[in-house]
N, CA, C and O atoms as CSV, one atom per row, in Angstrom:
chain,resi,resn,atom,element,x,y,z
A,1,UNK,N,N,11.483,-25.594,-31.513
A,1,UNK,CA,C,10.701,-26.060,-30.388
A,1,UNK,C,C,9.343,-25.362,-30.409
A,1,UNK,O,O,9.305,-24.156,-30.650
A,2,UNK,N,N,8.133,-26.108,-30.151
A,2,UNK,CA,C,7.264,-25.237,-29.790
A,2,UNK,C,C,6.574,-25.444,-28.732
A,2,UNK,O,O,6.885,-26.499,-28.179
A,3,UNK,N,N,5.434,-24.628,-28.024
A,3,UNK,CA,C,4.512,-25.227,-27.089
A,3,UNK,C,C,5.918,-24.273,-26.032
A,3,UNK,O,O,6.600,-23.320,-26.408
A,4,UNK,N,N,5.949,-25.094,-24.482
A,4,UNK,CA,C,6.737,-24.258,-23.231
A,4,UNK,C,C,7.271,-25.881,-23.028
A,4,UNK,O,O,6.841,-27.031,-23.121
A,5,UNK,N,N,8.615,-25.075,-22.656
A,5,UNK,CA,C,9.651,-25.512,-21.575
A,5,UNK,C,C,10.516,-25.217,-21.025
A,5,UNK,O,O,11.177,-24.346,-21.590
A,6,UNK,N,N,11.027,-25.685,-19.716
A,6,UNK,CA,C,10.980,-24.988,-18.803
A,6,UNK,C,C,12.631,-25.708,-18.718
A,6,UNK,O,O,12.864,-26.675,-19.443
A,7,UNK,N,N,13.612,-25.220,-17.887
A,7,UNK,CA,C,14.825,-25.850,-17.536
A,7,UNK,C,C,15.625,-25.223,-16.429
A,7,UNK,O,O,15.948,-24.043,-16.560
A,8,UNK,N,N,15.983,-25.896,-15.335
A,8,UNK,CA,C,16.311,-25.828,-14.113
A,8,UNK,C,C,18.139,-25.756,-14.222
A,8,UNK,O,O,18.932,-26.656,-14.502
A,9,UNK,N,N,18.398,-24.204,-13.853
A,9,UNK,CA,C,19.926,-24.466,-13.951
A,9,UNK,C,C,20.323,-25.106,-13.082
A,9,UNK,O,O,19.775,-24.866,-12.006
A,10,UNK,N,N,21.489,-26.266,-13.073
A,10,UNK,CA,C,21.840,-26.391,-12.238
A,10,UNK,C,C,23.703,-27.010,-12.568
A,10,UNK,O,O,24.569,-27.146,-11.704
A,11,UNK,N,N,23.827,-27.244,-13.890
A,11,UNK,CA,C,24.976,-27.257,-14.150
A,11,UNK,C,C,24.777,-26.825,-15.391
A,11,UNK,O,O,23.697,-26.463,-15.858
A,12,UNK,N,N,26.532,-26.879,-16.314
A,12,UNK,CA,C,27.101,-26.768,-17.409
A,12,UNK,C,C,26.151,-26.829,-18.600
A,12,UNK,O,O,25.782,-25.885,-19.298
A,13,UNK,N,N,25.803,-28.205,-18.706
A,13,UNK,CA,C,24.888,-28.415,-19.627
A,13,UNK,C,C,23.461,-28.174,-19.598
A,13,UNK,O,O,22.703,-28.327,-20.556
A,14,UNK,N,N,23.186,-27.838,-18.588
A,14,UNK,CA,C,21.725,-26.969,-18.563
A,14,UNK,C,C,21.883,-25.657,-19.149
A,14,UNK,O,O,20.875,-25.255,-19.730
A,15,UNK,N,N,22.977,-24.809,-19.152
A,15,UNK,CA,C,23.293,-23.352,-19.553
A,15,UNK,C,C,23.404,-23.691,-21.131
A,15,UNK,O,O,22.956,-22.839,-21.898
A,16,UNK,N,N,24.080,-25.107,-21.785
A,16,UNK,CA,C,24.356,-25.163,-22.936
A,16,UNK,C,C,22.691,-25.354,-23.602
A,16,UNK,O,O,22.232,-24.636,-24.490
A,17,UNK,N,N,22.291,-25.976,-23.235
A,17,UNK,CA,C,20.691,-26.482,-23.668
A,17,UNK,C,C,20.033,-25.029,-23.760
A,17,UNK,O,O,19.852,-24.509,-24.861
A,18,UNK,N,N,19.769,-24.548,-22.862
A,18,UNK,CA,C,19.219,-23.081,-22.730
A,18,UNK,C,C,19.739,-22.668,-23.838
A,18,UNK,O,O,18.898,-22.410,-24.699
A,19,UNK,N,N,21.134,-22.465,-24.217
A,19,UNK,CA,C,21.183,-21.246,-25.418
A,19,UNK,C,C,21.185,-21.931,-26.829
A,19,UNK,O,O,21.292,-21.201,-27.815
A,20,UNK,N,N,21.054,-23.524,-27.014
A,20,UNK,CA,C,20.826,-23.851,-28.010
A,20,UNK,C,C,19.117,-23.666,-28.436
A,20,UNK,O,O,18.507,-23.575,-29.500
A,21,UNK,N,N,18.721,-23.667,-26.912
A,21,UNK,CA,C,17.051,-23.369,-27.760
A,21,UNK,C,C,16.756,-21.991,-27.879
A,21,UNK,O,O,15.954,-21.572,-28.714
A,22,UNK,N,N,17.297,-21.346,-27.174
A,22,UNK,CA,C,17.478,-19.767,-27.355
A,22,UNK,C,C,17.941,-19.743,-28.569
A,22,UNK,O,O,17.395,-18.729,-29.004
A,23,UNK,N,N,18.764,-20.290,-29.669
A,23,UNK,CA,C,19.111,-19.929,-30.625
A,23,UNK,C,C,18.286,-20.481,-31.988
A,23,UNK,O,O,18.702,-20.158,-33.101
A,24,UNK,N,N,17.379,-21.129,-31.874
A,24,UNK,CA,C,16.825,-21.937,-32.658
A,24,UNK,C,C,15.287,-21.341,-32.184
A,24,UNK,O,O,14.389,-21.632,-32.974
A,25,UNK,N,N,15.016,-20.801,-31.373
A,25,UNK,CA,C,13.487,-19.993,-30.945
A,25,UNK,C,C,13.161,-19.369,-32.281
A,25,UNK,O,O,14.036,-19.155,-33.121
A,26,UNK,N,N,11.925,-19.092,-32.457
A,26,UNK,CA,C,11.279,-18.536,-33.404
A,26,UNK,C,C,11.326,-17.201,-32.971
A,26,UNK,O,O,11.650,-16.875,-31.829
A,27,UNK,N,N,10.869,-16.091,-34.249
A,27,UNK,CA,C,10.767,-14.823,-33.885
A,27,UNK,C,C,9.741,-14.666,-32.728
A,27,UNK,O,O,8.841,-15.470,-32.483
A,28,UNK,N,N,9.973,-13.648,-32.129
A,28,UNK,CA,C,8.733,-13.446,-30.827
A,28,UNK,C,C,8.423,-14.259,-30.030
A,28,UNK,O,O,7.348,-14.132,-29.443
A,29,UNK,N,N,9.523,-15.667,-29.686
A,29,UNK,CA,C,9.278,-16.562,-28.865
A,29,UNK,C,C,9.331,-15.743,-27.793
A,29,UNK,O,O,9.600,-14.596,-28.152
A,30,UNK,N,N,9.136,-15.890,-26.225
A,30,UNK,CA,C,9.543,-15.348,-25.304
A,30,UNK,C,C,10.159,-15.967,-24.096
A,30,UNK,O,O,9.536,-16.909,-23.605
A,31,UNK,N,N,11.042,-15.677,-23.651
A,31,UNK,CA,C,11.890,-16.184,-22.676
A,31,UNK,C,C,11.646,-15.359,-21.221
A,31,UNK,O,O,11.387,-14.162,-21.102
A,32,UNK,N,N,11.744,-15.969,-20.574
A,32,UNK,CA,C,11.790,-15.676,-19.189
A,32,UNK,C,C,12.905,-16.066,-18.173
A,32,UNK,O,O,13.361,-17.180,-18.432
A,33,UNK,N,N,13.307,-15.641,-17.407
A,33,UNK,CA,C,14.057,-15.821,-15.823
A,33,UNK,C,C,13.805,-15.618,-14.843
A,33,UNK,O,O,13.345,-14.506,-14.587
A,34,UNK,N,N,13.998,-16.693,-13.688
A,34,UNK,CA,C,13.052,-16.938,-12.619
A,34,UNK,C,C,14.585,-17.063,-11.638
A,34,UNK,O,O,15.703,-17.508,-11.902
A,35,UNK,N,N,14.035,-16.491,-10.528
A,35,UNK,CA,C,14.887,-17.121,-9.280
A,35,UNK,C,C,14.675,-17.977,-8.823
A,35,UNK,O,O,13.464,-18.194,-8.865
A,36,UNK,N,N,15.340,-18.882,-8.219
A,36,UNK,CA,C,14.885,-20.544,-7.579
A,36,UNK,C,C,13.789,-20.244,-7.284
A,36,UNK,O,O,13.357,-19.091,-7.297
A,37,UNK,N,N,12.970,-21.562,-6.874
A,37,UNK,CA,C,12.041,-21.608,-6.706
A,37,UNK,C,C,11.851,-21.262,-5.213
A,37,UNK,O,O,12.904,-21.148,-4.587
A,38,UNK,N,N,10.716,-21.076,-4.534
A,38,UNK,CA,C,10.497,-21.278,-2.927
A,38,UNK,C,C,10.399,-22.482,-2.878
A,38,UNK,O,O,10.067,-23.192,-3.828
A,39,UNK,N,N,10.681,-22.863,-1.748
A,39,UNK,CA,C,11.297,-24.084,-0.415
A,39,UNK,C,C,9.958,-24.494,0.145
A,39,UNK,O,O,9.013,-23.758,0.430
A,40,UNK,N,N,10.077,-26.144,0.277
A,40,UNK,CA,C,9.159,-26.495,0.652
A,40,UNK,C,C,8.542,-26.065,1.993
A,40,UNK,O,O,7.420,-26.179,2.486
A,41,UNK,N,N,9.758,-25.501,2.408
A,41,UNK,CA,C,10.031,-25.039,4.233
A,41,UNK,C,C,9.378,-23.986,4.374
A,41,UNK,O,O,8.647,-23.672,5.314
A,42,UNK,N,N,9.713,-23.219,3.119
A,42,UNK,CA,C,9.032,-21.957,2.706
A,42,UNK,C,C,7.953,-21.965,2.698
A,42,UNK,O,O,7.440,-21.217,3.530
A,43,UNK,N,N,6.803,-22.938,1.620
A,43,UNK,CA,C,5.744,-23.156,1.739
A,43,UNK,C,C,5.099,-23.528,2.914
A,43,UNK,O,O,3.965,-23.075,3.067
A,44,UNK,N,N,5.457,-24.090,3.589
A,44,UNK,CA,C,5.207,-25.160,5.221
A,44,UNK,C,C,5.051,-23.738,5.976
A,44,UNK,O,O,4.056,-23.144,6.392
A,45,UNK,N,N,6.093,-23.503,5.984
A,45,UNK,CA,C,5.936,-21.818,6.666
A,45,UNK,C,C,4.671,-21.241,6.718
A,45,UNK,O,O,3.826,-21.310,7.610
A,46,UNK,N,N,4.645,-20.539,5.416
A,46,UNK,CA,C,3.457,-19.839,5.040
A,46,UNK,C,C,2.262,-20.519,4.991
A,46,UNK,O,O,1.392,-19.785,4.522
A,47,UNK,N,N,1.903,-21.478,5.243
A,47,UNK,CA,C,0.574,-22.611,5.474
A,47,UNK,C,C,0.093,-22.258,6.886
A,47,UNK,O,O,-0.987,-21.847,7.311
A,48,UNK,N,N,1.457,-22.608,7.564
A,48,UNK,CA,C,1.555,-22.555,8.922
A,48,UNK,C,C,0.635,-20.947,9.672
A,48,UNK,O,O,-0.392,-20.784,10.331
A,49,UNK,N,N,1.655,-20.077,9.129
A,49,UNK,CA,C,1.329,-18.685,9.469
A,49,UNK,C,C,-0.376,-18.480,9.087
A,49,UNK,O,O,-1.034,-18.000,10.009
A,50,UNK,N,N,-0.919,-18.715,8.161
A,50,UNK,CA,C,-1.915,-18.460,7.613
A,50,UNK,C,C,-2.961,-19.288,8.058
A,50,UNK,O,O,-4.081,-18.829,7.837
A,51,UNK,N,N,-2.899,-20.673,8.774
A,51,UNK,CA,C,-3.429,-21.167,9.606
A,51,UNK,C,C,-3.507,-20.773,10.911
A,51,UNK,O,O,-4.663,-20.669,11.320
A,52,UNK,N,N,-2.686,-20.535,11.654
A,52,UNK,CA,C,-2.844,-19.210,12.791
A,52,UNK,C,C,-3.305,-18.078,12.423
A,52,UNK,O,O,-3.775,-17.562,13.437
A,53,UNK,N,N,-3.479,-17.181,11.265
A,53,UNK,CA,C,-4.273,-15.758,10.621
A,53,UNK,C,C,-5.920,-16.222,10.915
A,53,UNK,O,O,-6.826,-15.683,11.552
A,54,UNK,N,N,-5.852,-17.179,10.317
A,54,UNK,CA,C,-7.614,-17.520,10.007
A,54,UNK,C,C,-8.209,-17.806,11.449
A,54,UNK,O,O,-9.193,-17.203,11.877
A,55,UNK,N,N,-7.484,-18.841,12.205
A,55,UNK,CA,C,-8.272,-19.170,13.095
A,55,UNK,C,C,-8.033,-17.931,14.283
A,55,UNK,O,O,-8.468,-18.122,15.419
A,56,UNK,N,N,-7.548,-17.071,14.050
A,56,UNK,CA,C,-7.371,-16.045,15.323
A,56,UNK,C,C,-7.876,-14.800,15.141
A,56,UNK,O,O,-8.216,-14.111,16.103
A,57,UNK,N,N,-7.991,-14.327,13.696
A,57,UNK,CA,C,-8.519,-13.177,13.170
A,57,UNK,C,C,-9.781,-12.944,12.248
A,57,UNK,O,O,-10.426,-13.658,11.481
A,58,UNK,N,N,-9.825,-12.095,12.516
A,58,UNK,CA,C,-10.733,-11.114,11.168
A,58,UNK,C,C,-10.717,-10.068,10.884
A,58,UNK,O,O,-10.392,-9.208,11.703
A,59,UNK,N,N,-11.074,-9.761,9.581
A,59,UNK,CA,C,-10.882,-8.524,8.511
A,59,UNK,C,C,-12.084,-7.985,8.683
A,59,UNK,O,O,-13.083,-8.702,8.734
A,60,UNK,N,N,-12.144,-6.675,8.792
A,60,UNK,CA,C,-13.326,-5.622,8.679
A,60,UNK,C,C,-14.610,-6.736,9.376
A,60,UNK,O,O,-15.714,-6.534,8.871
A,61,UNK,N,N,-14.574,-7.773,10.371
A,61,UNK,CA,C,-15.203,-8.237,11.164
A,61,UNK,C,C,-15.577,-9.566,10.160
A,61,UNK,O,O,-16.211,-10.564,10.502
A,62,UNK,N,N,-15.309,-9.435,9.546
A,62,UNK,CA,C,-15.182,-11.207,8.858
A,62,UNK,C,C,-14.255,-12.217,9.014
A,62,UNK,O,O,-13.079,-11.856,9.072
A,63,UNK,N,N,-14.508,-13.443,9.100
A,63,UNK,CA,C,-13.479,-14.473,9.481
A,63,UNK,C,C,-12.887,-14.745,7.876
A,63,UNK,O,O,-13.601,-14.274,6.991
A,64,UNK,N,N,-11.957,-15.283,7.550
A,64,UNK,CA,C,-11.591,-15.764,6.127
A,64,UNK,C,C,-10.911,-17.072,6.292
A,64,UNK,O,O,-10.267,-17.216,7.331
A,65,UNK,N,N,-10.955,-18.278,5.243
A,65,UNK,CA,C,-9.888,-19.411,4.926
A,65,UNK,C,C,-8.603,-18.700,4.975
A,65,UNK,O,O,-8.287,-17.532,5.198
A,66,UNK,N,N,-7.691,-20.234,4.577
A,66,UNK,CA,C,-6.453,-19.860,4.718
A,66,UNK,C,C,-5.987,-19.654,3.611
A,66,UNK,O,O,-4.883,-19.129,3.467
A,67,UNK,N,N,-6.993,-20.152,2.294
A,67,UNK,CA,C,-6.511,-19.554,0.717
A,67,UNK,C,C,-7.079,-18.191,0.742
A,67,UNK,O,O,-6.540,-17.393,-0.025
A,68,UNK,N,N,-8.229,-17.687,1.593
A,68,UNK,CA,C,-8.222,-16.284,1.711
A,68,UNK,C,C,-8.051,-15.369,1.894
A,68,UNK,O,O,-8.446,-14.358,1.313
A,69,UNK,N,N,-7.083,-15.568,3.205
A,69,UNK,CA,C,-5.754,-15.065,3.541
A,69,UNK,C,C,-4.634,-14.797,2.803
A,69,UNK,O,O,-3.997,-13.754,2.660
A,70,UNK,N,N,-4.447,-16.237,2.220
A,70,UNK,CA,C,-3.036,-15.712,1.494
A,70,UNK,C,C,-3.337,-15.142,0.019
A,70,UNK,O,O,-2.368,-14.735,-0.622
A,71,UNK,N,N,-4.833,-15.077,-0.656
A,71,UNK,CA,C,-5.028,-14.006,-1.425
A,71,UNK,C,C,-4.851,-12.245,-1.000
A,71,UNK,O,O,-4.531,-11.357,-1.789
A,72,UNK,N,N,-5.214,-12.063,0.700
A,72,UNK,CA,C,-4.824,-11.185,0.653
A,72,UNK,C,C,-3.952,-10.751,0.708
A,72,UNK,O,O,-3.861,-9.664,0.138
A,73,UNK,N,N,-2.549,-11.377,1.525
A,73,UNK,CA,C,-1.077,-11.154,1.781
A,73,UNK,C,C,-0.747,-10.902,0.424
A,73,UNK,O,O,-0.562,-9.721,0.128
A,74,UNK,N,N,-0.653,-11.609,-0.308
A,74,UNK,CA,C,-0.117,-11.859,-1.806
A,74,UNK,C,C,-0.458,-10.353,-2.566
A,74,UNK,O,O,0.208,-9.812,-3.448
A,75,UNK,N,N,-1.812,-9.830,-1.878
A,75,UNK,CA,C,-2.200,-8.396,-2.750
A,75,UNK,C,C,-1.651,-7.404,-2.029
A,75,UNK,O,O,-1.140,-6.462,-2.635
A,76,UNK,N,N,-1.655,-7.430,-0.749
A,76,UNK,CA,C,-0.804,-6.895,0.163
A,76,UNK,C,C,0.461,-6.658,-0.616
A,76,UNK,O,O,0.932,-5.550,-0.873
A,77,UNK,N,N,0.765,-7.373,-0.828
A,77,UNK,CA,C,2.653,-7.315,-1.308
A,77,UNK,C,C,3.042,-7.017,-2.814
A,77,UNK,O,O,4.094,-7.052,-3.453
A,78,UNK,N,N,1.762,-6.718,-3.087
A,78,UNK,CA,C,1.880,-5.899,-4.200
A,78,UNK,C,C,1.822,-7.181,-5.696
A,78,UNK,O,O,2.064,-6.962,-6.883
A,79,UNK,N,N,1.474,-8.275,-5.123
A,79,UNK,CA,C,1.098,-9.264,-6.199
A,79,UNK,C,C,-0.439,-9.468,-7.238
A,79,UNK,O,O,-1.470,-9.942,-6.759
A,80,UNK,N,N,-0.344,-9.100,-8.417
A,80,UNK,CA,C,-1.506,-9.348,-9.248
A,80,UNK,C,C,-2.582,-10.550,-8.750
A,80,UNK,O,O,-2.600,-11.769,-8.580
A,81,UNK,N,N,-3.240,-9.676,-8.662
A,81,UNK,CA,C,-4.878,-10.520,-7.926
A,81,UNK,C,C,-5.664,-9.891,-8.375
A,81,UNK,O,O,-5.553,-8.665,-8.350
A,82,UNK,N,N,-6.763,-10.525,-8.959
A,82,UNK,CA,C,-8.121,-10.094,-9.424
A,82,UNK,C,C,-8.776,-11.063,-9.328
A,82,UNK,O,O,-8.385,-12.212,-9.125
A,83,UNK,N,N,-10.489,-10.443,-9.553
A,83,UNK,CA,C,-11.378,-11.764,-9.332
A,83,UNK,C,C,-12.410,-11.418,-10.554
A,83,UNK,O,O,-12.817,-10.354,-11.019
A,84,UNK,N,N,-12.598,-12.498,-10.798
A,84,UNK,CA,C,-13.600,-13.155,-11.723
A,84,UNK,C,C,-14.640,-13.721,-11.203
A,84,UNK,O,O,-14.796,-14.220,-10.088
A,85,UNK,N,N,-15.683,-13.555,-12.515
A,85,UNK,CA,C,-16.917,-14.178,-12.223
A,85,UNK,C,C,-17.202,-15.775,-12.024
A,85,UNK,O,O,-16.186,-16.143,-12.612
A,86,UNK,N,N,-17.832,-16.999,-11.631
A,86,UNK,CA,C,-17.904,-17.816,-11.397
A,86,UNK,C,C,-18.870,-18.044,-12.927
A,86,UNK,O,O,-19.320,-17.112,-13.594
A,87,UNK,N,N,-18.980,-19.047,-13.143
A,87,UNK,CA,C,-19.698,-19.679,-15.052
A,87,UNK,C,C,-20.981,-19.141,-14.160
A,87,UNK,O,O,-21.630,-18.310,-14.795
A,88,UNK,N,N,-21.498,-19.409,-12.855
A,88,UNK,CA,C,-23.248,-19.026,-12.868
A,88,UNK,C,C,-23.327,-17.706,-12.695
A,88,UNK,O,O,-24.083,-17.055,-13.417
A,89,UNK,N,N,-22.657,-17.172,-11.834
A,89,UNK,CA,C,-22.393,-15.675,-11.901
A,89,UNK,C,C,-22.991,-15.408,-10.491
A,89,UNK,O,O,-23.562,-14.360,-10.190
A,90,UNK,N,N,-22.762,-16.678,-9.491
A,90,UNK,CA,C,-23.389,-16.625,-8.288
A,90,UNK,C,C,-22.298,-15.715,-7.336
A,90,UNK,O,O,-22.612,-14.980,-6.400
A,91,UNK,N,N,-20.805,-16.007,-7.901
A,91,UNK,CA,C,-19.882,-15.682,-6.929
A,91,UNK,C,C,-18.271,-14.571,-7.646
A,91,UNK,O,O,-18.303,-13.754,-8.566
A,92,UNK,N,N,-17.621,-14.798,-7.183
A,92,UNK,CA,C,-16.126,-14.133,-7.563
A,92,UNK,C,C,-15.174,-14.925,-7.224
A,92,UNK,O,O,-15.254,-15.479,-6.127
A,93,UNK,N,N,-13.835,-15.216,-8.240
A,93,UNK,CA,C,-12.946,-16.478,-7.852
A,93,UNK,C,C,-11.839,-15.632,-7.652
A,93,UNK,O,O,-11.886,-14.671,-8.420
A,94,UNK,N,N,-10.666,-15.631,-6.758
A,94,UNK,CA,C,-9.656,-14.640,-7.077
A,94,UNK,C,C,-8.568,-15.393,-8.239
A,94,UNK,O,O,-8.385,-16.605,-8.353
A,95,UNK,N,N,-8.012,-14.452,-8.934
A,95,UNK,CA,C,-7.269,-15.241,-10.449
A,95,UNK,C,C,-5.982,-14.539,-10.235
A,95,UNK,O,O,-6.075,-13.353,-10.554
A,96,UNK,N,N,-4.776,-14.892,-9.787
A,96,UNK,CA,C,-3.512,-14.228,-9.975
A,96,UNK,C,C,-2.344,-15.081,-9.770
A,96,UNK,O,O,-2.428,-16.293,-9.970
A,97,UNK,N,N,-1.308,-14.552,-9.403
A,97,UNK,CA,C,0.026,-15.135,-9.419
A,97,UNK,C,C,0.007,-16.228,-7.763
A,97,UNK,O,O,-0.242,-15.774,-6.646
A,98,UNK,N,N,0.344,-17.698,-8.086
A,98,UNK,CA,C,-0.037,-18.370,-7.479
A,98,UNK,C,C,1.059,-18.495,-6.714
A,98,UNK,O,O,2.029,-18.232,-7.425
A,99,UNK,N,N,1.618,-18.945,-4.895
A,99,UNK,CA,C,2.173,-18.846,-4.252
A,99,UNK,C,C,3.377,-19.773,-4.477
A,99,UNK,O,O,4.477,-19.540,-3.976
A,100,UNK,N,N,3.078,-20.987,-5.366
A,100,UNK,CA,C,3.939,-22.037,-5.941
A,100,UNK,C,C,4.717,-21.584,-7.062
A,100,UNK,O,O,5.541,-22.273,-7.664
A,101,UNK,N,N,4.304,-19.956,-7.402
A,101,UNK,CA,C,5.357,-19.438,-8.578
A,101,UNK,C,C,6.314,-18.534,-8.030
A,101,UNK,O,O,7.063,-18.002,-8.850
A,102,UNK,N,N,6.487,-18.182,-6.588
A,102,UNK,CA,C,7.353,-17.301,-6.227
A,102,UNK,C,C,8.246,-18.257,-5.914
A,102,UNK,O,O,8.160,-19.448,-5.614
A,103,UNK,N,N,9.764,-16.915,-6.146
A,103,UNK,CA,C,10.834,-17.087,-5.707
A,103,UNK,C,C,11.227,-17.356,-4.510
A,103,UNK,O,O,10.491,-17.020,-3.582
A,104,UNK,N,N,12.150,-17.850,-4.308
A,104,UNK,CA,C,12.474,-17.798,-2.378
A,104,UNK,C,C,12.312,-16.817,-1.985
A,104,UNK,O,O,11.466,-16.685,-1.101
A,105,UNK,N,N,13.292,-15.307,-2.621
A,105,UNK,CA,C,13.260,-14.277,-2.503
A,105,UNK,C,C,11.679,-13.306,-2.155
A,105,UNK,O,O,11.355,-12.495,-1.286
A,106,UNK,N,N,11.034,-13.883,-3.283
A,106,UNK,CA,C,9.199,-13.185,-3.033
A,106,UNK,C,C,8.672,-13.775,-1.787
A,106,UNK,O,O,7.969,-13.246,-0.925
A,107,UNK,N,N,9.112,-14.886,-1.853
A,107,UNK,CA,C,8.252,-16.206,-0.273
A,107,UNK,C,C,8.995,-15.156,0.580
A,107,UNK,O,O,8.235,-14.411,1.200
A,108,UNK,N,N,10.371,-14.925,0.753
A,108,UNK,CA,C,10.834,-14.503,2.245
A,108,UNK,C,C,9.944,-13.119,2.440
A,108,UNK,O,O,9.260,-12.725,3.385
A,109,UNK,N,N,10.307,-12.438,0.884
A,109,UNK,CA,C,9.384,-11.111,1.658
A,109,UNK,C,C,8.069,-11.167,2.020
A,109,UNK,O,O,7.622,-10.575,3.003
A,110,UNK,N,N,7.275,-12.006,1.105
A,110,UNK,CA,C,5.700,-12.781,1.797
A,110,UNK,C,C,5.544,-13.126,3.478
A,110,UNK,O,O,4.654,-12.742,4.237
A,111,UNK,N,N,6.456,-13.788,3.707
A,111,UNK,CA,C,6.368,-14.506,4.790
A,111,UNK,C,C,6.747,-12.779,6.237
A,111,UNK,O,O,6.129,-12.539,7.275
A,112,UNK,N,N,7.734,-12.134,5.724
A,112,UNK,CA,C,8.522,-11.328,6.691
A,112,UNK,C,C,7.101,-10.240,6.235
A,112,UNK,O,O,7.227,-9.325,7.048
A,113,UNK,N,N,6.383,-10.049,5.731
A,113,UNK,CA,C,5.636,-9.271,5.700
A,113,UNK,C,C,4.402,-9.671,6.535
A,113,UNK,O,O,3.852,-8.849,7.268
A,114,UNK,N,N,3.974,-10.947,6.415
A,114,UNK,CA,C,3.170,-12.140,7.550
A,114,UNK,C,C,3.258,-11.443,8.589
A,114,UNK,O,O,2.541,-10.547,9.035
A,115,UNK,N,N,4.403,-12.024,9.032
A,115,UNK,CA,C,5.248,-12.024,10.212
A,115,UNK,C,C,5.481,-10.235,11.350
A,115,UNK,O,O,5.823,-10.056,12.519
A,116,UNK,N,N,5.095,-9.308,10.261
A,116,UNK,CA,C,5.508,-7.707,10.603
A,116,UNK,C,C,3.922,-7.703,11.041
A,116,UNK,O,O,3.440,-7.432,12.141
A,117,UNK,N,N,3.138,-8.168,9.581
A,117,UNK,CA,C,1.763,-8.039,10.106
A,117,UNK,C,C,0.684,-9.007,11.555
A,117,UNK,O,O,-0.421,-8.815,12.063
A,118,UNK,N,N,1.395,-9.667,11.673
A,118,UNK,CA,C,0.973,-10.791,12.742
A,118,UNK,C,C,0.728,-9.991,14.319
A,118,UNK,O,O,-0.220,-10.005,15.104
A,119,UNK,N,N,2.256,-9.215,14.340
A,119,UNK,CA,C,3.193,-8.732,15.574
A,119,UNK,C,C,1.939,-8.131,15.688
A,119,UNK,O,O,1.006,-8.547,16.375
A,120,UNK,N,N,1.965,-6.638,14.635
A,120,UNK,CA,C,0.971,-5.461,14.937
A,120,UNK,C,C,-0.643,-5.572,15.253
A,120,UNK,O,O,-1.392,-4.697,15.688
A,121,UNK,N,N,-0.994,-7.226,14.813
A,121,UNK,CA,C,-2.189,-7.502,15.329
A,121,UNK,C,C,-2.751,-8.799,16.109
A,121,UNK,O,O,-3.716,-9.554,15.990
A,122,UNK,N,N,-1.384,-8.627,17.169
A,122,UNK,CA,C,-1.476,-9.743,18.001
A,122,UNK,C,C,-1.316,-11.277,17.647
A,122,UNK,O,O,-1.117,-12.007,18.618
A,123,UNK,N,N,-1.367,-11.789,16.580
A,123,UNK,CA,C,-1.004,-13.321,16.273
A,123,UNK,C,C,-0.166,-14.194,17.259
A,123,UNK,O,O,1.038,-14.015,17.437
A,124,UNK,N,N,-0.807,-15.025,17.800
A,124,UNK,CA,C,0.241,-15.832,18.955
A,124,UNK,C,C,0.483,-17.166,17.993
A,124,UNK,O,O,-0.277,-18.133,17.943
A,125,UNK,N,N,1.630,-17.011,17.292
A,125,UNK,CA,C,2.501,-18.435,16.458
A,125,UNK,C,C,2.434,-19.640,16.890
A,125,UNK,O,O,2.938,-19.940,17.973
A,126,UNK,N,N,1.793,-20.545,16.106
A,126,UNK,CA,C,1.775,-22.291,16.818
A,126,UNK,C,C,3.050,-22.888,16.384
A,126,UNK,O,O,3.793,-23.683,16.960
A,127,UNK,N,N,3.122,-22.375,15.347
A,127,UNK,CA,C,4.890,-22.936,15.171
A,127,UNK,C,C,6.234,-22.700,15.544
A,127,UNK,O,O,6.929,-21.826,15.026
A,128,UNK,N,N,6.665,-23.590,16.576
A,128,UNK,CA,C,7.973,-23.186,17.530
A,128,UNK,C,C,8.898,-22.695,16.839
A,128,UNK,O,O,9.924,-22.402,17.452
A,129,UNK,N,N,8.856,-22.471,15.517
A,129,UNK,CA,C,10.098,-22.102,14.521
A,129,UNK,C,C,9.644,-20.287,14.429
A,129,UNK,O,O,10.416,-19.330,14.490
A,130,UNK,N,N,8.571,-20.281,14.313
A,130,UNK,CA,C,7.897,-18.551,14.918
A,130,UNK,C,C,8.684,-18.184,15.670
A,130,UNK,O,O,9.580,-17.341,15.692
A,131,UNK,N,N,7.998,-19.379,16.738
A,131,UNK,CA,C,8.359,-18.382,18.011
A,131,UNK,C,C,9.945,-17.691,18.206
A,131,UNK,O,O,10.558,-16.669,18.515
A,132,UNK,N,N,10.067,-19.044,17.787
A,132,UNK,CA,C,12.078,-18.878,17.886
A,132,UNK,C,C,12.074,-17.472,17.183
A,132,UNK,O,O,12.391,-16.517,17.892
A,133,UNK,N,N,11.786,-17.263,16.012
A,133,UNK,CA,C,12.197,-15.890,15.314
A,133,UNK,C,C,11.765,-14.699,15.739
A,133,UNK,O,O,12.154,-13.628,15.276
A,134,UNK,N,N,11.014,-14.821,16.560
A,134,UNK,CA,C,9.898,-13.289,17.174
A,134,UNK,C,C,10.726,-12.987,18.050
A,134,UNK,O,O,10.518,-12.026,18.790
């Protein structure tokens, strides 16, 4: 096989496929393992939360988007973020691990970390599914 692919366990023959290409990989291919993916609910969530961040707050007296936000949560939580130059060299892009690659597991602690940080700086939740949890 060459080039990437990717395969979703979910039965018998997904485990068999996996180790037939595992066995037929070239030297130094590399393999990876992922925990499910995050939930669309998950995502919806964290949209949600981060749309209440932006429009209610600011950082060191700046307002931010809601992709600016969740660049910072994401660095917050100890996720690879860096920024790069823009091709004119007018600006900085942030470049890291994108919110559609975490696990449920990374989303919950993302989100419960949101959620710790919200409390301590007042965030009033538009989403009744918040509220319910606060």
């Amino acid at each position: 096989m060459t080039g990437r692919a990717q395969i979703v366990i979910q039965r018998r023959s997904d485990r068999e496929l996996a180790i037939q290409w595992a066995n037929r990989a070239a030297p130094g291919t590399r393999i990876e393992f992922k925990g499910p993916q995050r939930t669309v609910e998950q995502n919806d969530r964290m949209w949600a939360m981060l749309t209440d961040i932006a429009r209610q707050k600011r950082l060191n007296g700046r307002r931010y988007s809601t992709d600016q936000w969740k660049v910072i949560f994401l660095h917050a939580c100890g996720k690879e973020v860096q920024f790069v130059p823009s091709l004119d060299g007018s600006t900085f892009l942030p470049y890291g691990q994108s919110s559609s690659d975490l696990s449920v597991k990374e989303m919950s602690e993302l989100i419960e970390f949101m959620f710790a940080w919200g409390a301590e700086n007042g965030v009033a939740w538009s989403d009744p599914k918040q509220a319910e949890a606060q």
